[in-house]
KETI-229373 format. One line per field, with one value per atom (N, C-alpha, C): atom name; residue number from 1; x, y, z; chain. Coordinates in nm, 3 decimals. Example, Ala and Ser with C-alpha at 12.3 -4.5 7.8 and 13.67 -1.06 7.14 Angstrom:
% residues 2
atom = c(N | CA | C | N | CA | C) $
nr = c(1 | 1 | 1 | 2 | 2 | 2) $
X = c(1.319 | 1.230 | 1.320 | 1.285 | 1.367 | 1.290) $
Y = c(-0.569 | -0.450 | -0.330 | -0.225 | -0.106 | 0.003) $
Z = c(0.780 | 0.780 | 0.780 | 0.708 | 0.714 | 0.787) $
kette = c(A | A | A | A | A | A) $
***
This chain:
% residues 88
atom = c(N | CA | C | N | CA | C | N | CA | C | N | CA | C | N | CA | C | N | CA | C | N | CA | C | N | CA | C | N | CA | C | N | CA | C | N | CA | C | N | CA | C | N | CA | C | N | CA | C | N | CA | C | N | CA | C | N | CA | C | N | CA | C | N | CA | C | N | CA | C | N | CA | C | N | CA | C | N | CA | C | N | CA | C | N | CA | C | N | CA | C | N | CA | C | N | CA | C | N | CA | C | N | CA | C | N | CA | C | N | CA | C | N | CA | C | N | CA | C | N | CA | C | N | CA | C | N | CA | C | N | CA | C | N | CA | C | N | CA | C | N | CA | C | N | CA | C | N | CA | C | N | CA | C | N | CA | C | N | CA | C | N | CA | C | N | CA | C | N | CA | C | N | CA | C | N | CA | C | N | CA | C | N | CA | C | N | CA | C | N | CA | C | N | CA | C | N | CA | C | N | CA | C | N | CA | C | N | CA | C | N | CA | C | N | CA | C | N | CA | C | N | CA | C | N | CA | C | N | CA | C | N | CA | C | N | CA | C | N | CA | C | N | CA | C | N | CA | C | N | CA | C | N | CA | C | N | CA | C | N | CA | C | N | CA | C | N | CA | C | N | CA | C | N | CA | C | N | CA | C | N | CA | C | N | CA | C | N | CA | C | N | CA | C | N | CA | C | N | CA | C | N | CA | C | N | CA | C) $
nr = c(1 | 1 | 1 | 2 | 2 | 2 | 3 | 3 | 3 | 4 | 4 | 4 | 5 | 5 | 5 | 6 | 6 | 6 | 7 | 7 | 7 | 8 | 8 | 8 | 9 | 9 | 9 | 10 | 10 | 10 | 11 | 11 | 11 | 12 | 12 | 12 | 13 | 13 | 13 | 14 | 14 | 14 | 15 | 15 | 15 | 16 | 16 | 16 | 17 | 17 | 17 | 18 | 18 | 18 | 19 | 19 | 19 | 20 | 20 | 20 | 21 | 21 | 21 | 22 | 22 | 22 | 23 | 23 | 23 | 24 | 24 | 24 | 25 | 25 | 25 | 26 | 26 | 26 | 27 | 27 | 27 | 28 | 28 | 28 | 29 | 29 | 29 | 30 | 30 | 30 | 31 | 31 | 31 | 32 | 32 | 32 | 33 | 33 | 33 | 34 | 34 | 34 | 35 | 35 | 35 | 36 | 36 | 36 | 37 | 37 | 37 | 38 | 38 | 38 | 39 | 39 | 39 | 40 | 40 | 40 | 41 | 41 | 41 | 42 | 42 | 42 | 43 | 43 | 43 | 44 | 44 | 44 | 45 | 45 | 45 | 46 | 46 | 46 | 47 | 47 | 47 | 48 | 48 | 48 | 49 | 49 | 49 | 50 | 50 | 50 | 51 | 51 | 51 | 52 | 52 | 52 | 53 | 53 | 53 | 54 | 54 | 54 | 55 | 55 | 55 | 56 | 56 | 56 | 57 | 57 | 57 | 58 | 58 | 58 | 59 | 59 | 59 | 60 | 60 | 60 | 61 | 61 | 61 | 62 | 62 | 62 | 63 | 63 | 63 | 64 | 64 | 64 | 65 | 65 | 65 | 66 | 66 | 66 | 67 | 67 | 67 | 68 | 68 | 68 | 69 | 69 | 69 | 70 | 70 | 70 | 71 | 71 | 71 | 72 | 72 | 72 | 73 | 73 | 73 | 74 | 74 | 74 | 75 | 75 | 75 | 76 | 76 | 76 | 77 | 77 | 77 | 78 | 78 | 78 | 79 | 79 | 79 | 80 | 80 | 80 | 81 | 81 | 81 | 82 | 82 | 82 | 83 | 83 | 83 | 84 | 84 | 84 | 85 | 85 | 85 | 86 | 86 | 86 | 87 | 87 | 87 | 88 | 88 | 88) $
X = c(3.183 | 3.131 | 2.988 | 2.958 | 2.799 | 2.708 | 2.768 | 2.673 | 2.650 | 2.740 | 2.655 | 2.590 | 2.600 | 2.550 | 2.380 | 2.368 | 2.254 | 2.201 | 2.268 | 2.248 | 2.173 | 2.233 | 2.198 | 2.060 | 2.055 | 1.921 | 1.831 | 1.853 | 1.722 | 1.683 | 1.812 | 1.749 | 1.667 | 1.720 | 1.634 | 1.491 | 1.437 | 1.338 | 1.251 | 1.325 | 1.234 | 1.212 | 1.262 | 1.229 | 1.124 | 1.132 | 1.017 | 0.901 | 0.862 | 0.789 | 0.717 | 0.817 | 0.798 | 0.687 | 0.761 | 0.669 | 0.534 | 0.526 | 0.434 | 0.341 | 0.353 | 0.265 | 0.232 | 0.339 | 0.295 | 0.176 | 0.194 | 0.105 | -0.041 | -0.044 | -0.152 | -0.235 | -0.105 | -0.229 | -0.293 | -0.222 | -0.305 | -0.420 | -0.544 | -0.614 | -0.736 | -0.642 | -0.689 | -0.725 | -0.824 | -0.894 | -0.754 | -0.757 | -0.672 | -0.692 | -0.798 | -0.803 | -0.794 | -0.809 | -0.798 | -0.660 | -0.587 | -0.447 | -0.390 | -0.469 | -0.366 | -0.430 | -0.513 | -0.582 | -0.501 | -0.431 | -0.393 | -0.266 | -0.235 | -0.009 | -0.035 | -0.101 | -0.119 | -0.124 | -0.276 | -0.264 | -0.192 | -0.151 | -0.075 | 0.078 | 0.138 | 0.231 | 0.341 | 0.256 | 0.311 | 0.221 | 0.154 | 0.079 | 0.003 | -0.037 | -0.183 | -0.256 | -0.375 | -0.548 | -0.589 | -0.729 | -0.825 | -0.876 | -0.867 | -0.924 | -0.843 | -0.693 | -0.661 | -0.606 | -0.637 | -0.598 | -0.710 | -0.877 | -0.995 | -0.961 | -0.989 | -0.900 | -0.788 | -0.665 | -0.630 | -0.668 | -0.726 | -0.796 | -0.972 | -0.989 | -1.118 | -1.253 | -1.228 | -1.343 | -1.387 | -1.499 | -1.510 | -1.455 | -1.377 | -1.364 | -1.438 | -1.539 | -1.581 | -1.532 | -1.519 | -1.494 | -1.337 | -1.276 | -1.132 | -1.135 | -1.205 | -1.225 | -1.252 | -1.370 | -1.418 | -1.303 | -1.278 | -1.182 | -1.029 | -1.006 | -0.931 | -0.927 | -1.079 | -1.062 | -1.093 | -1.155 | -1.173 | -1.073 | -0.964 | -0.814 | -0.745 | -0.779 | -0.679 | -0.771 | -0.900 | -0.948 | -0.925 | -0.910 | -0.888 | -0.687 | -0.606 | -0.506 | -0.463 | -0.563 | -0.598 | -0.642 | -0.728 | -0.790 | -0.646 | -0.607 | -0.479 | -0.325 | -0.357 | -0.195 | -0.228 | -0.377 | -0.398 | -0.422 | -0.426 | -0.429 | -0.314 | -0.190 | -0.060 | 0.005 | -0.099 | -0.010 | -0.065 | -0.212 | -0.278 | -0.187 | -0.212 | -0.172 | -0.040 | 0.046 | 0.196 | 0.196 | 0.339 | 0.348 | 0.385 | 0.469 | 0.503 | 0.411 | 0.301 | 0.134 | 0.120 | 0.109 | 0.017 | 0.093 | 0.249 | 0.345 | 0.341 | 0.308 | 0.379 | 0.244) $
Y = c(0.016 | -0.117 | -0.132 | -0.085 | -0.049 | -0.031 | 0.111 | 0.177 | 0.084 | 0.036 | -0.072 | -0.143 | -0.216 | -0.353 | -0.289 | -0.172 | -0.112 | -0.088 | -0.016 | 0.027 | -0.078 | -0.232 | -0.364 | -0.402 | -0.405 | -0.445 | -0.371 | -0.255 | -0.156 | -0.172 | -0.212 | -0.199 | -0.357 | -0.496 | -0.610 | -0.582 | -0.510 | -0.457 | -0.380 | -0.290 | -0.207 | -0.298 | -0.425 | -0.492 | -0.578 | -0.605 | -0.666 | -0.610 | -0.478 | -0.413 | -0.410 | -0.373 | -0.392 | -0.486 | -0.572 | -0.709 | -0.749 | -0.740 | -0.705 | -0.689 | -0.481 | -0.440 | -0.452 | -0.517 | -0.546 | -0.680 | -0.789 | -0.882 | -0.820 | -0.768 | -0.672 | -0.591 | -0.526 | -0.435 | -0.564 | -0.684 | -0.785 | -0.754 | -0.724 | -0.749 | -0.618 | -0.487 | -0.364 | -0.411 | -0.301 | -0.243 | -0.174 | -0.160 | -0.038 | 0.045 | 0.118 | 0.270 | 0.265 | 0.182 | 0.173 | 0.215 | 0.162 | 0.116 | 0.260 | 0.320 | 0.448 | 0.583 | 0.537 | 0.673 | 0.618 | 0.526 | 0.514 | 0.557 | 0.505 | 0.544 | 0.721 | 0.719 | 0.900 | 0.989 | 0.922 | 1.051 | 1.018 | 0.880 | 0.869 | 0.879 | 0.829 | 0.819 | 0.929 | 0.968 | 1.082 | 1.203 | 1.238 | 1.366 | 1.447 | 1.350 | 1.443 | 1.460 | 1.549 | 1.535 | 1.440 | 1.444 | 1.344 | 1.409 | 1.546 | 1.620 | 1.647 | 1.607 | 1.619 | 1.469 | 1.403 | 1.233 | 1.264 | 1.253 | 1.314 | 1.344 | 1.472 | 1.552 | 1.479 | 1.422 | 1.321 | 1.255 | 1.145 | 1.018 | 1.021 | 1.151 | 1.151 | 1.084 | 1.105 | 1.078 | 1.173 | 1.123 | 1.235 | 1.231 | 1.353 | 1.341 | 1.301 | 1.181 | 1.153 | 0.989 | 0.928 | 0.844 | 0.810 | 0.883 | 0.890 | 0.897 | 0.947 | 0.933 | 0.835 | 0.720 | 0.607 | 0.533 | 0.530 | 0.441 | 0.434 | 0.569 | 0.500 | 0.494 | 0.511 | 0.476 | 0.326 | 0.285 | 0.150 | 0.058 | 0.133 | 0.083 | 0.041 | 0.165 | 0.116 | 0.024 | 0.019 | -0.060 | -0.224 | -0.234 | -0.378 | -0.382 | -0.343 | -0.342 | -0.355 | -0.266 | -0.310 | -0.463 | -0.532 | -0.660 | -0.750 | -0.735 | -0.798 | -0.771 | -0.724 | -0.680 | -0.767 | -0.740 | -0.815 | -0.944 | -0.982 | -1.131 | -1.189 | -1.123 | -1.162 | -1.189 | -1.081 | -1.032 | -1.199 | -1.226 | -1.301 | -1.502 | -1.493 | -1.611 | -1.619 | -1.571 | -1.564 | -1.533 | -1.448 | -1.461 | -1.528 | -1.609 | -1.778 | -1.818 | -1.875 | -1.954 | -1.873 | -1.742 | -1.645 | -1.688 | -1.697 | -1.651 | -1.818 | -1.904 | -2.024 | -2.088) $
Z = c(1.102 | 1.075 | 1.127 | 1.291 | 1.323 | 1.214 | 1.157 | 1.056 | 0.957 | 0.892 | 0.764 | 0.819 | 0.898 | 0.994 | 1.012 | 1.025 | 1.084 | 0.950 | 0.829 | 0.708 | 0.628 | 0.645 | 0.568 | 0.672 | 0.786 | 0.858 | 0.843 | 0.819 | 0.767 | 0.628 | 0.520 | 0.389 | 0.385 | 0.443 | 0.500 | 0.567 | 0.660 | 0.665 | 0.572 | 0.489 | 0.411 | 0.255 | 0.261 | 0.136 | 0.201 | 0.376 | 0.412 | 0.374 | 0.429 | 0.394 | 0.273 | 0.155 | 0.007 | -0.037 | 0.029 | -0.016 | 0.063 | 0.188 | 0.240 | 0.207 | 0.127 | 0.085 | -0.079 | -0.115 | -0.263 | -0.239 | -0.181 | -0.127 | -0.119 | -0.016 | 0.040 | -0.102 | -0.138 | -0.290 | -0.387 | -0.415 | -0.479 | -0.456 | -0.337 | -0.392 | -0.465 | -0.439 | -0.483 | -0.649 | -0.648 | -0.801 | -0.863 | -1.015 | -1.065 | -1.034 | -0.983 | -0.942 | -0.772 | -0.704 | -0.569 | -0.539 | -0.635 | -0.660 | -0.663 | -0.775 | -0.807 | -0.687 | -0.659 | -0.548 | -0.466 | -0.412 | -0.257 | -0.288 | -0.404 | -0.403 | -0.475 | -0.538 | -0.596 | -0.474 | -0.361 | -0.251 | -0.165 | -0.117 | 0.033 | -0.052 | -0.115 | -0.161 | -0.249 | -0.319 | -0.400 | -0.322 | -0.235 | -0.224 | -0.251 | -0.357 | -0.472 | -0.389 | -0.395 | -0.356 | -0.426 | -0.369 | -0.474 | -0.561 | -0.525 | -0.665 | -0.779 | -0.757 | -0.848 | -0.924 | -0.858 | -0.935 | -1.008 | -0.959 | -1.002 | -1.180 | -1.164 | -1.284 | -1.379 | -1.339 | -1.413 | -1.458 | -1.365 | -1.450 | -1.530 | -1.505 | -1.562 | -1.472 | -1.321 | -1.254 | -1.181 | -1.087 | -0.991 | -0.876 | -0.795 | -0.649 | -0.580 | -0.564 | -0.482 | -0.502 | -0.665 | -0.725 | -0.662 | -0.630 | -0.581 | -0.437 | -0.339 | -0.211 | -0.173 | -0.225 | -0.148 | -0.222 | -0.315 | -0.425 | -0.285 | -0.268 | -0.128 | -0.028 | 0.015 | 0.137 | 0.160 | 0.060 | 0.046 | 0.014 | -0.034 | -0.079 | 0.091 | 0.190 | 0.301 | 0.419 | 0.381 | 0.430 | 0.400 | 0.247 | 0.231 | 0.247 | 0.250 | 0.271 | 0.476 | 0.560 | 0.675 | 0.704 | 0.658 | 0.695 | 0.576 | 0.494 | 0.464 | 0.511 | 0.600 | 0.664 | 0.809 | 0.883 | 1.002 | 0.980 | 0.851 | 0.810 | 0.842 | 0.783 | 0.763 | 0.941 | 1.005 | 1.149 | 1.230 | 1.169 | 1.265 | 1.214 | 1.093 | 1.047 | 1.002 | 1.042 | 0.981 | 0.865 | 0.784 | 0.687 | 0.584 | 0.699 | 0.647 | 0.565 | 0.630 | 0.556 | 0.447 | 0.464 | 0.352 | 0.225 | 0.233 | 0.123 | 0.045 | 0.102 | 0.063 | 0.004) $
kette = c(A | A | A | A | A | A | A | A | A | A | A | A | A | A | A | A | A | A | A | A | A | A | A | A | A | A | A | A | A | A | A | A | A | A | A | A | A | A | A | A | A | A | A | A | A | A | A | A | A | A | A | A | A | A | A | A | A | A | A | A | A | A | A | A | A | A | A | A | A | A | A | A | A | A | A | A | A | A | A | A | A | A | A | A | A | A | A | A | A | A | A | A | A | A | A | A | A | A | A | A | A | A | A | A | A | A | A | A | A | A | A | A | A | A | A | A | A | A | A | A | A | A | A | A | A | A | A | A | A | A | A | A | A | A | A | A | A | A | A | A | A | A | A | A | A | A | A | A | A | A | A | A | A | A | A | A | A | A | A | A | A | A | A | A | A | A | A | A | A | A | A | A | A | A | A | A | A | A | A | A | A | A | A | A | A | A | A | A | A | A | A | A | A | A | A | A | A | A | A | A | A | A | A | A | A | A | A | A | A | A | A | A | A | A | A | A | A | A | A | A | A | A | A | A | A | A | A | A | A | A | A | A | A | A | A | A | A | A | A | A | A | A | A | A | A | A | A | A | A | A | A | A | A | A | A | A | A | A | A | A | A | A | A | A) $
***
């Protein structure tokens, strides 16, 4: 009985999360978007999202690093002003 109890509070957390960070990507570019979930997420390089999408690896480097930068100042938003305010 522990184990579900623990099983259901973790899957309650990881939908926190979810949403969180779906919040947070609002305010990414489309390509900010796909360089951050392509390399942090799935494991690509940037050279090879690059190559996919038809840009340059360098086009894909700032594209996310600029992705976890604005996802940084919107996550410490949420931390500073509740997420209560943000959501409502």
């Amino acid at each position: 009985m522990a184990g579900s109890i623990e099983q259901a509070h973790h899957s309650v957390e990881m939908s926190e999360v979810r949403l969180l960070l779906r919040f947070a990507a609002n305010d990414l570019t489309p390509r900010q978007r796909e360089a951050l979930v392509s390399v942090v997420l799935n494991g690509q390089t940037d050279r090879d999202v690059a190559a996919r999408i038809g840009v340059s690896f360098q086009a894909v480097y700032h594209a996310r690093k600029k992705a976890v930068v604005i996802m940084r100042r919107k996550l410490a938003t949420l931390r500073i002003h509740g997420i209560e305010d943000m959501l409502s």
